[in-house]
N, C-alpha and C positions, 0 to 999 in steps of 0.2 A: 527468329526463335519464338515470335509471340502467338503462331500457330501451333506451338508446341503443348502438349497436355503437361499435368503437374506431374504425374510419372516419370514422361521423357525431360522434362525439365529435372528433375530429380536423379536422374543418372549424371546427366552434365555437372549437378551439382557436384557429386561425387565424385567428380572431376577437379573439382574448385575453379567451376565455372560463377565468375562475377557477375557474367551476365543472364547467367539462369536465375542466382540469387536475386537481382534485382527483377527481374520478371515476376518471381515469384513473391515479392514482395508488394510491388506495385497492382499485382493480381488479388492478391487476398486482406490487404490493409485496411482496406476502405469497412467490410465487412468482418475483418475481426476486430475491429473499433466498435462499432453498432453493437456485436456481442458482450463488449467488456462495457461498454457505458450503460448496455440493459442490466449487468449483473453490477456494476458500481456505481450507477447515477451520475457519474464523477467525469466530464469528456477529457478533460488533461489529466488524469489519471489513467484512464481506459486509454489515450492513444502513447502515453508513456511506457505501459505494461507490454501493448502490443512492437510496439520498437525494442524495448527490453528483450521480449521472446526474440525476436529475429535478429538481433546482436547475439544471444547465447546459441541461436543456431548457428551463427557464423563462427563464433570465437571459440565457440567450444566445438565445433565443428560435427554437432550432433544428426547433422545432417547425413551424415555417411551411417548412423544407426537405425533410420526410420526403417522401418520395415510393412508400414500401414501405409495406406494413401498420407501423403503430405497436410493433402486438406484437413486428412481425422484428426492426424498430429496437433495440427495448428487451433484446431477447432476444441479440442482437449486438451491443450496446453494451456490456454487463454483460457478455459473455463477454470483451471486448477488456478494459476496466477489470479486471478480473480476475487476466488475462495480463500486465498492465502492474506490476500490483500486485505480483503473483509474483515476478517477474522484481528489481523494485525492494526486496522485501524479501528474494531469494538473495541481493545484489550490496551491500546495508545486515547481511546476515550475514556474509558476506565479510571487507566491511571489519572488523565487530569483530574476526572472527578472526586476521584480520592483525595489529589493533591488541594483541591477547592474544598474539600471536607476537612480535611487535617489545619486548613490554613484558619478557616473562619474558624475550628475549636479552640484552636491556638488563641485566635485573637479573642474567641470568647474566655479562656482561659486569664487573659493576660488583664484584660479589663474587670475582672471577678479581683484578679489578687489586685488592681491600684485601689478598685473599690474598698477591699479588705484593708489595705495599707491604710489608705485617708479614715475609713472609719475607726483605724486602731490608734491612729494620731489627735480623733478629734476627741477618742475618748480619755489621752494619755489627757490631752489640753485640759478638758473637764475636769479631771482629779485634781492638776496642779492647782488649778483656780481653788479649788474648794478647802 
C-alpha cells in the first residue's frame, strides 16, 4: 500500500482501512511537525497538535468528509490548530499577568494598611504618654 497516492489511500480510508490510516500518518507527520513548530516554536507542542489532528481524523471519522486533497486537509488543519493554540496560549499569558498584577497590588495594598495600623498605634502610644 505504500506505492499508493494520498487519494487512493483516501478511498480505503473510507473504508476504515487502519492500514491506510497509518500510512498516511507516517507519510505526512514528520512534515506536519516542521509546520506547527514554524508557526509555535513550541516542538512538544507542534508534535502534540499534529497527533491531536490525526486522533480527530480517526475518531471523528472526518475522513470520510474530505473532499480536497488529504494533503490540503492536513496542511490547513494544522495551520488553523496552530492559530487557535496561539491565540489560546497569549490569552493563558494574559491571565497570569493579570494574576501577577492583581497579587503584587494586593500585597502592595496590604503593607500600606500594616504601615497605616502601626503608625495609628504609635500615635495612639504618643497621646497616652502625654
Amino acid at each position: 500500500m505504500d506505492e499508493f497516492d494520498d487519494n487512493q489511500l483516501l478511498i480505503l480510508l473510507r473504508n476504515d482501512s487502519l492500514e491506510a490510516y497509518e500510512i498516511l500518518f507516517k507519510r505526512h507527520y514528520k512534515t506536519l511537525c516542521l509546520q506547527a513548530v514554524f508557526l509555535l516554536t513550541d516542538e512538544c507542542e507542534a508534535e502534540d497538535l499534529v497527533i491531536e489532528l490525526f486522533i480527530e481524523i480517526w475518531d471523528k471519522k472526518i475522513y470520510r468528509n474530505i473532499e480536497q486533497s488529504f494533503k490540503a486537509y492536513l496542511y490547513k488543519s494544522i495551520r488553523n490548530k496552530c492559530i487557535n493554540r496561539a491565540r489560546k496560549n497569549k490569552l493563558s499569558k494574559q491571565k497570569q499577568e493579570g494574576y501577577r498584577h492583581y497579587r503584587q497590588e494586593t500585597k502592595d495594598k496590604e503593607h500600606s494598611w500594616l504601615e497605616q495600623r502601626e503608625l495609628a498605634s504609635n500615635i495612639n502610644n504618643v497621646l497616652l504618654e502625654l
